[in-house]
C-alpha positions as a Python dict, from the first residue, in 0.01 Angstrom:
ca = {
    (1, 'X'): (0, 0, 0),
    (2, 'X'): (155, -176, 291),
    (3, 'X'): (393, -443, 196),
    (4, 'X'): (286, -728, 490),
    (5, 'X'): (-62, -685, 420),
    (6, 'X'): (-93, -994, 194),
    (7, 'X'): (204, -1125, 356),
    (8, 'X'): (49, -1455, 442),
    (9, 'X'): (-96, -1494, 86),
    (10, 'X'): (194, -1405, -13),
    (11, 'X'): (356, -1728, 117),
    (12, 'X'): (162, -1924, 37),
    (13, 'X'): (137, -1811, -312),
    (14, 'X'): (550, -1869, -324),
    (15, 'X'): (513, -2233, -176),
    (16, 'X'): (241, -2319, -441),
    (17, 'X'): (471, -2216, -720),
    (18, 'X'): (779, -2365, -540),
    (19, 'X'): (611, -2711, -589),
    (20, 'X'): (690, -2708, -989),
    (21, 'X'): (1050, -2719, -833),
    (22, 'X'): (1068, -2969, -589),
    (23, 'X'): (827, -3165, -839),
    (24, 'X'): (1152, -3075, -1103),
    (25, 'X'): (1383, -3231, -837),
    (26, 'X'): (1194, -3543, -817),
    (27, 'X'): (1201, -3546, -1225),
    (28, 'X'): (1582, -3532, -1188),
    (29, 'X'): (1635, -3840, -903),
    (30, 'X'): (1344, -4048, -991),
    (31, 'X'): (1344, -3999, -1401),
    (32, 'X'): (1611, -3848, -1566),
    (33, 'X'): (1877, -4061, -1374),
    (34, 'X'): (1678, -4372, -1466),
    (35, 'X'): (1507, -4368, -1827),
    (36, 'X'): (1723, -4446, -2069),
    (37, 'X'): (1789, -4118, -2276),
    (38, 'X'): (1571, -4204, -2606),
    (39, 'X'): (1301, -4270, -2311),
    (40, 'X'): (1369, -3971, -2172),
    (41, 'X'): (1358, -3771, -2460),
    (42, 'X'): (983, -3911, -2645),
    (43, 'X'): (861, -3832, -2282),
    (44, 'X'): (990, -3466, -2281),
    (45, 'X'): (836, -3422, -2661),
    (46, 'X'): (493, -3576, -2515),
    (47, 'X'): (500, -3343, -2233),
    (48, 'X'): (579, -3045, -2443),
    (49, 'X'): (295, -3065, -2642),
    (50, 'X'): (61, -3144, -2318),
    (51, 'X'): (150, -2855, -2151),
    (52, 'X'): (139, -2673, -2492),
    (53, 'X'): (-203, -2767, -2536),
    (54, 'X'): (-318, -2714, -2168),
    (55, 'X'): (-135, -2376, -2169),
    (56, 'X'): (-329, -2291, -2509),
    (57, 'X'): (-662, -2404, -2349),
    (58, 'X'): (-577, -2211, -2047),
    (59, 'X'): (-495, -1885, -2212),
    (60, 'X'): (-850, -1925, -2468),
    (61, 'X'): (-1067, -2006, -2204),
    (62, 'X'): (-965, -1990, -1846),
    (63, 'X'): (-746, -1652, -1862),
    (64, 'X'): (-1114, -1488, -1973),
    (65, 'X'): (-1223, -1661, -1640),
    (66, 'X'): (-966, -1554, -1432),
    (67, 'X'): (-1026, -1178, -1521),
    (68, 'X'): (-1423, -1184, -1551),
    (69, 'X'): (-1433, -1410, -1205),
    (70, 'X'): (-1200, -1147, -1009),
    (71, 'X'): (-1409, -871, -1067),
    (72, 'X'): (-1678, -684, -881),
    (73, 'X'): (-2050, -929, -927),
    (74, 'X'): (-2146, -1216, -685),
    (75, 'X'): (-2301, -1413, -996),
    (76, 'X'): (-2069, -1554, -1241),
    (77, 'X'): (-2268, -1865, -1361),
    (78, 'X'): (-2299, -1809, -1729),
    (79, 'X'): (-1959, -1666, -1789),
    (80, 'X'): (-1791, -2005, -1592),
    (81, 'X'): (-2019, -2177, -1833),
    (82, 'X'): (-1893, -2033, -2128),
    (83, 'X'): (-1570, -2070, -1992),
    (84, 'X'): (-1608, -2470, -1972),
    (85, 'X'): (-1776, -2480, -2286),
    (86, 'X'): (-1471, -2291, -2462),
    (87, 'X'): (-1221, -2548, -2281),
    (88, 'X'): (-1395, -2851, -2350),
    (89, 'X'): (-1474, -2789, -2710),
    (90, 'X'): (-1103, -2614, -2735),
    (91, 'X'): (-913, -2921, -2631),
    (92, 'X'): (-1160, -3208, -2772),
    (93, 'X'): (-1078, -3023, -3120),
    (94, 'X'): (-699, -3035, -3081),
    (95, 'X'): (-674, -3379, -2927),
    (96, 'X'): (-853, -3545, -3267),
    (97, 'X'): (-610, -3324, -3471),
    (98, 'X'): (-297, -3433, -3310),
    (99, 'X'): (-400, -3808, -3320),
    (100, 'X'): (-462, -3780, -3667),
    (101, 'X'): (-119, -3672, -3730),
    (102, 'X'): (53, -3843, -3455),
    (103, 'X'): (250, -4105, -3627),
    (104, 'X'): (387, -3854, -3918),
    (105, 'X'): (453, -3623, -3621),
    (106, 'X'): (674, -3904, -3440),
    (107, 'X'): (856, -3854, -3806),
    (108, 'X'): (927, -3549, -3808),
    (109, 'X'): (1099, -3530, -3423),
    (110, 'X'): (1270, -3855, -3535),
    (111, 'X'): (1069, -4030, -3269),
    (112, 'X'): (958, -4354, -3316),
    (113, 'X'): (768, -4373, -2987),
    (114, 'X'): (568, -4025, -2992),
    (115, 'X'): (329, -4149, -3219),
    (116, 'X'): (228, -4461, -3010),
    (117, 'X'): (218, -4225, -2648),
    (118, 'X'): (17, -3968, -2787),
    (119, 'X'): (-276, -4237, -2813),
    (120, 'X'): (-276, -4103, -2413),
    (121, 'X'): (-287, -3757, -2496),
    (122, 'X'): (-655, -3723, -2445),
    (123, 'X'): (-657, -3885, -2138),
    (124, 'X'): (-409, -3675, -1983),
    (125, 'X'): (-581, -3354, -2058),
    (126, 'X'): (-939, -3518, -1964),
    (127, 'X'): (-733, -3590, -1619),
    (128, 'X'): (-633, -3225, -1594),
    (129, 'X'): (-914, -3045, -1672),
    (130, 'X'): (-1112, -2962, -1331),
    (131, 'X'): (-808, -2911, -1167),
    (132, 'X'): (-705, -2630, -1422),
    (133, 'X'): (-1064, -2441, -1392),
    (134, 'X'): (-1022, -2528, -1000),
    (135, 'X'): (-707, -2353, -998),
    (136, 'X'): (-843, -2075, -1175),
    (137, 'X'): (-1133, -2032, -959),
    (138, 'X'): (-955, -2034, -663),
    (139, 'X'): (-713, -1761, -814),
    (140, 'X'): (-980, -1510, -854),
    (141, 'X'): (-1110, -1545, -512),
    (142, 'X'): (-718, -1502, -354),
    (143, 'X'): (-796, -1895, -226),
    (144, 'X'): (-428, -1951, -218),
    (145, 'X'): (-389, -2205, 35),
    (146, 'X'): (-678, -2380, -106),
    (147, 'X'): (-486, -2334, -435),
    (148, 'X'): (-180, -2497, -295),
    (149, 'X'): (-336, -2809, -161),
    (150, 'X'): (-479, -2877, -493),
    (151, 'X'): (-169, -2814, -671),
    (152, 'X'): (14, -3062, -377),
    (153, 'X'): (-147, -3326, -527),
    (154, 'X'): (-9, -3345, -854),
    (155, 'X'): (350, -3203, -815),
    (156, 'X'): (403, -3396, -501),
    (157, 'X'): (193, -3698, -593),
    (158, 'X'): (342, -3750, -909),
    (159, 'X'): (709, -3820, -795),
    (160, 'X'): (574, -4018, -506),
    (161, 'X'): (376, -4274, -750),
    (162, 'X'): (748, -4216, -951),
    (163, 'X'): (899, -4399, -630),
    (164, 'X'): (649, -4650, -578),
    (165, 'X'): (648, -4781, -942),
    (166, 'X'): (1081, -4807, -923),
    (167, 'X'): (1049, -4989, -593),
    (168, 'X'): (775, -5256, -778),
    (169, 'X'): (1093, -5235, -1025),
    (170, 'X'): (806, -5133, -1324),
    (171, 'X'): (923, -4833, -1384),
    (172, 'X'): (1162, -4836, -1747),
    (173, 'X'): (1004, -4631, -2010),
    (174, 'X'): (831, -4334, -2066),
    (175, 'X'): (502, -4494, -2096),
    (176, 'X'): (485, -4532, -1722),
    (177, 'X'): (509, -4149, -1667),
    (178, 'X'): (214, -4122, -1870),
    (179, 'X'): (2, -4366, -1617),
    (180, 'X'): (168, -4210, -1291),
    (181, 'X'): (49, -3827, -1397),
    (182, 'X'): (-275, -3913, -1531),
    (183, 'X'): (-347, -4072, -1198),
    (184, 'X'): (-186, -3762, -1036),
    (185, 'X'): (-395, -3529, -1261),
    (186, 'X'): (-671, -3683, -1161),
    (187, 'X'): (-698, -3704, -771),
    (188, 'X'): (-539, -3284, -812),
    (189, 'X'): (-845, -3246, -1015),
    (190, 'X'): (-1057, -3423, -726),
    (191, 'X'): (-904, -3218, -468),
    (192, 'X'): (-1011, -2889, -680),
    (193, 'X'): (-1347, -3040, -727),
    (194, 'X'): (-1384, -3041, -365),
    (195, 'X'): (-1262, -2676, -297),
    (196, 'X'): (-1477, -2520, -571),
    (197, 'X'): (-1799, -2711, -490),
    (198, 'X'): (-1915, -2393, -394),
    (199, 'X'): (-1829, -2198, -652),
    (200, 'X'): (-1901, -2364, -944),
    (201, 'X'): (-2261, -2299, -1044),
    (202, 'X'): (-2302, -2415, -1465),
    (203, 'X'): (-2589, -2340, -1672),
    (204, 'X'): (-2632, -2576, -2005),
    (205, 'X'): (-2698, -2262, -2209),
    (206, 'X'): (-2495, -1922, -2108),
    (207, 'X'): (-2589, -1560, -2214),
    (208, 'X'): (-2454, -1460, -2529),
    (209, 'X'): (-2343, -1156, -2339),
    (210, 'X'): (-2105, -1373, -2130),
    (211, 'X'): (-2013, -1590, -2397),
    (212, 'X'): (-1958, -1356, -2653),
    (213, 'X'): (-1715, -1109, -2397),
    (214, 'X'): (-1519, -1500, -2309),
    (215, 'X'): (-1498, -1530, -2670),
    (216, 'X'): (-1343, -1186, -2749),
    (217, 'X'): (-1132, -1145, -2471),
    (218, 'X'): (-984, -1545, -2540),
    (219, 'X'): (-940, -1535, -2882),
    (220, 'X'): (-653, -1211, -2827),
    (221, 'X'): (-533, -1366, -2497),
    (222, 'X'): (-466, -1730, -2713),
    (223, 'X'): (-295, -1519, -2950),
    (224, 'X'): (-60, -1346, -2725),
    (225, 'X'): (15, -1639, -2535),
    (226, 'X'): (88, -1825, -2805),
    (227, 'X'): (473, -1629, -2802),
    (228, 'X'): (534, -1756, -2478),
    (229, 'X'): (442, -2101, -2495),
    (230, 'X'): (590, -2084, -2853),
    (231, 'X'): (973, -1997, -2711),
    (232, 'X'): (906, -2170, -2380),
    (233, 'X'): (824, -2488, -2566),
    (234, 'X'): (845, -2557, -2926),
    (235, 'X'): (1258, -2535, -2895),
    (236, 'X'): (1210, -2891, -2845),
    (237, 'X'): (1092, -2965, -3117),
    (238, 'X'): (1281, -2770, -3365),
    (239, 'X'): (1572, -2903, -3162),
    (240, 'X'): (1411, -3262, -3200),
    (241, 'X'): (1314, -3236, -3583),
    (242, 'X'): (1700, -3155, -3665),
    (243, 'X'): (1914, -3338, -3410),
    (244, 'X'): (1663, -3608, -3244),
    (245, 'X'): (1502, -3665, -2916),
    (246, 'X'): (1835, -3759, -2738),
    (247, 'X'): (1976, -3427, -2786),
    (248, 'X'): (1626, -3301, -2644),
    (249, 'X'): (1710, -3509, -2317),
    (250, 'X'): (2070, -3358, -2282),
    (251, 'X'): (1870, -3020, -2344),
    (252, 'X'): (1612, -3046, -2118),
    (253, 'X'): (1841, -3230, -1824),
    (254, 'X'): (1955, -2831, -1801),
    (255, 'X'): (1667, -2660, -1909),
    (256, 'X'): (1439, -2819, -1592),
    (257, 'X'): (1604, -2569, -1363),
    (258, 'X'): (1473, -2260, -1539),
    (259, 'X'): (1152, -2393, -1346),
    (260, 'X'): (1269, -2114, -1123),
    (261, 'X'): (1216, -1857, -1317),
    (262, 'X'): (840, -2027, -1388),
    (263, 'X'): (788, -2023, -1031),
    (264, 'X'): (832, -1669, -1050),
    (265, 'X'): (653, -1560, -1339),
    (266, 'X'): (374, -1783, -1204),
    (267, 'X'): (350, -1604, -847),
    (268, 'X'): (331, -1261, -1013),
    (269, 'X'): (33, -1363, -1235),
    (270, 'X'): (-111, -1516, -935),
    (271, 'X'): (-193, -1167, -741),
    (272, 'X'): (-80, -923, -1039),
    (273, 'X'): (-372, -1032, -1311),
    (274, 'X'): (-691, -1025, -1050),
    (275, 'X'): (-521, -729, -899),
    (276, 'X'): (-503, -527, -1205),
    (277, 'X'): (-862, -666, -1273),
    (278, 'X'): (-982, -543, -949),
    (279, 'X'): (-747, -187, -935),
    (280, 'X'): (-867, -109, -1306),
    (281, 'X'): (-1270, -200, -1225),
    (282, 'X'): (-1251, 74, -992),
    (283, 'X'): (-1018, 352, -1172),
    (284, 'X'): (-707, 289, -878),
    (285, 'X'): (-464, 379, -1087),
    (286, 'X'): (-235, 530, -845),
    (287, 'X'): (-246, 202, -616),
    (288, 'X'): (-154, -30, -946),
    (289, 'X'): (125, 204, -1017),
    (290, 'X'): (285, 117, -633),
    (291, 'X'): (227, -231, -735),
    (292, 'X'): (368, -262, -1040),
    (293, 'X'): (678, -84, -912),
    (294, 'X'): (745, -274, -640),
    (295, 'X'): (682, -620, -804),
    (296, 'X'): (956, -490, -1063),
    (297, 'X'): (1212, -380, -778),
    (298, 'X'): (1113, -679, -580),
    (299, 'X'): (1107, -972, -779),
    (300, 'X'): (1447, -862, -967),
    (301, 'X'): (1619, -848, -616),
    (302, 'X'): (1493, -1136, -548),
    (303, 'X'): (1654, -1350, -877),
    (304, 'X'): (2001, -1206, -784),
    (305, 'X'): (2101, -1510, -613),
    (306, 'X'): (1940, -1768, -853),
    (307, 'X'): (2184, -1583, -1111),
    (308, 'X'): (2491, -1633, -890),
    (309, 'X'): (2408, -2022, -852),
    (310, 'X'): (2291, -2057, -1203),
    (311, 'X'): (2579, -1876, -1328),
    (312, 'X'): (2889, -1944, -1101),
    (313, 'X'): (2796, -2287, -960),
    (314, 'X'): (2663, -2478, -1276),
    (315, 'X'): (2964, -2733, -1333),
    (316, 'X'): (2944, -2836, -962),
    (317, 'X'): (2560, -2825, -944),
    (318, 'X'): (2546, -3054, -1322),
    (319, 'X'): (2783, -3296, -1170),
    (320, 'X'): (2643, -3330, -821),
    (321, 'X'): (2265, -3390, -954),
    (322, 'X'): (2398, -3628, -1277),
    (323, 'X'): (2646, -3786, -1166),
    (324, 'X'): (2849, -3746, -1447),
    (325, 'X'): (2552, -3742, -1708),
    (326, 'X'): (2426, -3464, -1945),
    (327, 'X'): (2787, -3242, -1915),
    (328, 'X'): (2700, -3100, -2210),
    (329, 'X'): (2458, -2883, -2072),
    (330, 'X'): (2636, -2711, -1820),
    (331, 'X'): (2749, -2368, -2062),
    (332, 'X'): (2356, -2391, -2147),
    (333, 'X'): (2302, -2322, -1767),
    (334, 'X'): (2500, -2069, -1781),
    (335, 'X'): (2364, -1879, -2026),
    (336, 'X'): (2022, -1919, -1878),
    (337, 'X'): (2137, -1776, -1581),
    (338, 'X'): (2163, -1427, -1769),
    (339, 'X'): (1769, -1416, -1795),
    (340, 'X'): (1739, -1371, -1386),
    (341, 'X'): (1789, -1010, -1488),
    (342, 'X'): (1455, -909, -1704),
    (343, 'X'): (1248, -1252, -1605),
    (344, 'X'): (1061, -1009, -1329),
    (345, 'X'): (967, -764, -1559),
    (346, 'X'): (866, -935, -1834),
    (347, 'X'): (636, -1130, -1548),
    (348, 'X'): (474, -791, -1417),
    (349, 'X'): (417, -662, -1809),
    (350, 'X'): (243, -947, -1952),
    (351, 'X'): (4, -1021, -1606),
    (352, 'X'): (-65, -663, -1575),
    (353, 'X'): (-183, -625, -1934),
    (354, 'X'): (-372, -903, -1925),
    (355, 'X'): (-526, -764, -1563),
    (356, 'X'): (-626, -483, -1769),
    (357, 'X'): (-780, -612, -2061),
    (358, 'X'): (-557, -541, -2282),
    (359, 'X'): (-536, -867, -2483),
    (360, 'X'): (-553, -720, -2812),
    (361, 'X'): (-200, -593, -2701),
    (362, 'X'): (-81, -912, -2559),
    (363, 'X'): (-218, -1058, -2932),
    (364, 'X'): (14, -800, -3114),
    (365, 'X'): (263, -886, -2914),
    (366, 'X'): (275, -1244, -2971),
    (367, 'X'): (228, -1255, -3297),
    (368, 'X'): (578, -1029, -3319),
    (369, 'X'): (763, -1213, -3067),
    (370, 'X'): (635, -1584, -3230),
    (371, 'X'): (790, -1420, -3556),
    (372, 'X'): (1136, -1409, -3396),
    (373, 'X'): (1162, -1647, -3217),
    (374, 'X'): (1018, -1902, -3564),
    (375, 'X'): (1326, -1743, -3707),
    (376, 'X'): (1591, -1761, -3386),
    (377, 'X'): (1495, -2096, -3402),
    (378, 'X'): (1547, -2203, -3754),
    (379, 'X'): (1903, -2030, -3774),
    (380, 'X'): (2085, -2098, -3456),
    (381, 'X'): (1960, -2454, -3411),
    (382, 'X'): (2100, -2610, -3725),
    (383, 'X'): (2426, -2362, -3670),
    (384, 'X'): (2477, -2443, -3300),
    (385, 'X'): (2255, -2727, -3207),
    (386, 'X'): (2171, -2681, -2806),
    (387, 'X'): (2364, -2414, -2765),
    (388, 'X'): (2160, -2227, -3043),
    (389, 'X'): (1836, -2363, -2882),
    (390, 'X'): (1935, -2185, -2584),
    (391, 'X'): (2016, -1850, -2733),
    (392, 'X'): (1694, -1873, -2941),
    (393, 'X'): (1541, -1894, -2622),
    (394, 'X'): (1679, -1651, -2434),
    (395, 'X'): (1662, -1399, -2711),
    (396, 'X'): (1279, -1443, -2778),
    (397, 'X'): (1229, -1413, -2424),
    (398, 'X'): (1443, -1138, -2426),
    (399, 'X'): (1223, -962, -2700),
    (400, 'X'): (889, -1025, -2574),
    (401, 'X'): (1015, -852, -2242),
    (402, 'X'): (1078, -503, -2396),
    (403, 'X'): (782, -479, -2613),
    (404, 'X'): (547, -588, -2356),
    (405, 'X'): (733, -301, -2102),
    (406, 'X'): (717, -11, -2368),
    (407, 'X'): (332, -176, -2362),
    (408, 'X'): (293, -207, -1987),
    (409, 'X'): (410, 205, -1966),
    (410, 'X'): (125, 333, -2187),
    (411, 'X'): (-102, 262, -1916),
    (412, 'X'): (58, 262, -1593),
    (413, 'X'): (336, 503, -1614),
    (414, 'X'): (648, 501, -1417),
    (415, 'X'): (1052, 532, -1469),
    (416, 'X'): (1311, 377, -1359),
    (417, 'X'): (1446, 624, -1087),
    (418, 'X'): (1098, 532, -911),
    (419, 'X'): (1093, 201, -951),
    (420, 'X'): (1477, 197, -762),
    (421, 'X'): (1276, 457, -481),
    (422, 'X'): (1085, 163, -355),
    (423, 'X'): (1377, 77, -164),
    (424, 'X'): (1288, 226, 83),
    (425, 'X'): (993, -19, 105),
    (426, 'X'): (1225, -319, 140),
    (427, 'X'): (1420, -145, 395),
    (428, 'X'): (1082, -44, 641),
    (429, 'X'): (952, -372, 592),
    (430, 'X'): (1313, -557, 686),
    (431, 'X'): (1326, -291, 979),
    (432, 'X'): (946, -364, 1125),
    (433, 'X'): (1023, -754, 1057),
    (434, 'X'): (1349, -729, 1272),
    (435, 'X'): (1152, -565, 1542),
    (436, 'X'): (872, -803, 1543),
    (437, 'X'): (1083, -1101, 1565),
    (438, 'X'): (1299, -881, 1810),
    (439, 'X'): (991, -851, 2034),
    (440, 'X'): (889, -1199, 2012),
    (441, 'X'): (1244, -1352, 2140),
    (442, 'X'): (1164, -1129, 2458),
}
């Protein structure tokens, strides 16, 4: 499988997960330098359980989607409709739930603002929702530019409305970040609208074929999910419940340039998940093996120099972007930095298993990895406060990375000696690169 063949994809895959980052950079000049920190911090806790929610939603309804969509078949009316059926229904349940319980939830994070911002909850995952099956759509037709524009709209959008609102000198509490990315949310979601138009066909009553194989496959892909958004976001909020939602701000001031590694794991689903899909439809086994092998070798190369900055340059790179704020976090950063090293593979596990079907696995797997991490949690946090949110993190992480491989090898089997072959890959592709650009200068 020639490397450069998706090349151009390929980019623009990268620069559509790049925009969580420079998004994340905006966060860091336009918010976290401005809010007070107890502003700062009910916003992170508000955001956490958005993007818990969404990512939930995502993984019950959307993931089905995303494999079902990619796969061989011209007509996929009544499983999209299942699919939006499943979301809507998913998040209009959890949305009354939480507002039922928002004020003694605000309690228990010691945060007497949650309760009142969580009113806008709803709102914020009403202004999402095209744009997430948009997004989805366009993944399982490989409409990655198309994907990118959409995307454009809300991480770029939402620091620009950040900018405007200082500048009208209205911007001083987290309340206003709720306004500026439900109006993001909802011209991304426009954007998607537009794009799919053509793809979107609904029915008001699906097959029960359709619905019933959404159903199945979501219910194991919500549970193993659930791991991952578990120990990607509910360290908050054990953090929160015992120390308080400044100590989330100082926590997440460090933890918003991990966004690297989600920019990662986020390009590998991107092709990995409809490629399995496609690969296993039509018994390719022997292709899927090159490219799970090379996405390993490739994407871990790639994370050596986020490591070296991460890890050697965090007390310069803390001061310059704080200016003297959140020092605290700085040995956080650099224990972060440790997780460039198995990030990539627990990426090219998880995507391919889900590619595959397998989400009965990916279920088993979360329910072992939630149970450590629940645990990681409730002992190093009280014992070491941010620094034993980090390990928690780290280690769960670290966890869910070698079960899903030992997973992953059942079905596509390789070893490490030819994983480290594909080398030779890099080096033909550097060497026909540096003799097309050679042949271009002349």
């Amino acid at each position: 499988m020639e490397l450069g063949r998706h090349l151009g994809k390929g980019i623009w895959g990268l620069a559509d997960k790049a925009l969580p980052v420079v998004y994340g950079l905006g966060y860091v000049l336009l918010v976290i330098r401005v809010l007070p920190e107890v502003e700062f911090g009910n916003w992170v806790l508000l955001q956490e359980i958005f993007l818990l929610v969404s990512g939930l939603a995502t993984a019950f309804a959307l993931n089905p989607l995303l494999k079902y969509a990619a796969e061989a078949g011209e007509d996929h009316r009544d499983t999209i409709s299942a699919a939006v059926l499943m979301n809507g229904g998913f998040l209009v349940t959890v949305s009354v739930l939480l507002n039922a319980f928002r004020q003694p939830l605000g309690m228990m994070f010691h945060s007497g603002g949650l309760g009142d911002l969580m009113v806008y909850l709803p709102a914020m995952l009403a202004a999402s929702f095209i744009r997430n099956l948009a997004l989805v759509l366009l993944q399982s037709r490989f409409m990655i530019r198309e994907q990118f524009y959409t995307d454009a709209v809300h991480f770029l959008g939402a620091p620009f409305l950040t900018w405007v609102w200082s500048r009208l000198h209205l911007f001083d509490q987290a309340l206003d970040l709720v306004f500026i990315n439900i109006l993001s949310l909802s011209c991304s979601s426009l954007v998607g609208l537009f794009y799919t138009r053509g793809i979107v066909r609904l029915t008001a009553r699906p097959a029960q074929g359709p619905l019933r194989k959404v159903w199945s496959y979501g219910v194991y892909s919500l549970g193993g999910i659930l791991s991952t958004l578990f120990s990607g976001r509910a360290d908050s909020f054990v953090l929160a419940a015992f120390t308080g939602p400044v100590q989330v701000a100082v926590y997440n001031s460090v933890k918003i340039f991990i966004r690297a590694y989600e920019m990662v794991t986020q390009v590998v689903q991107m092709f990995l998940l409809p490629g399995a899909s496609h690969f296993s439809s039509r018994g390719e086994t022997a292709s899927l093996k090159i490219v799970v092998e090379k996405s390993l070798l490739f994407g871990t190369v790639a994370m050596i120099p986020v490591f070296l900055i991460f890890f050697f340059l965090a007390e310069p790179l803390v001061l310059a972007v704080y200016q003297g704020r959140y020092l605290a976090g700085i040995p956080q950063l650099q224990l972060f930095a440790l997780m460039a090293f198995f990030i990539p593979a627990l990426a090219v596990a998880t995507s391919t298993l889900l590619g595959l079907g397998e989400a009965r696995i990916g279920f088993v797997l979360g329910i072992q990895t939630l149970a450590a991490a629940v645990i990681l949690y409730l002992v190093l946090i009280p014992l070491l406060g941010i620094t034993g949110a980090t390990l928690g993190y780290i280690l769960s992480s670290i966890a869910l990375c070698w079960l899903a491989m030992r997973q992953l090898r059942r079905f596509v089997p390789f070893t490490a000696g030819e994983v480290l072959r594909r080398w030779r890959d890099i080096d033909a592709y550097l060497r026909k690169l540096a003799a097309t650009t050679r042949g271009r200068q002349r």
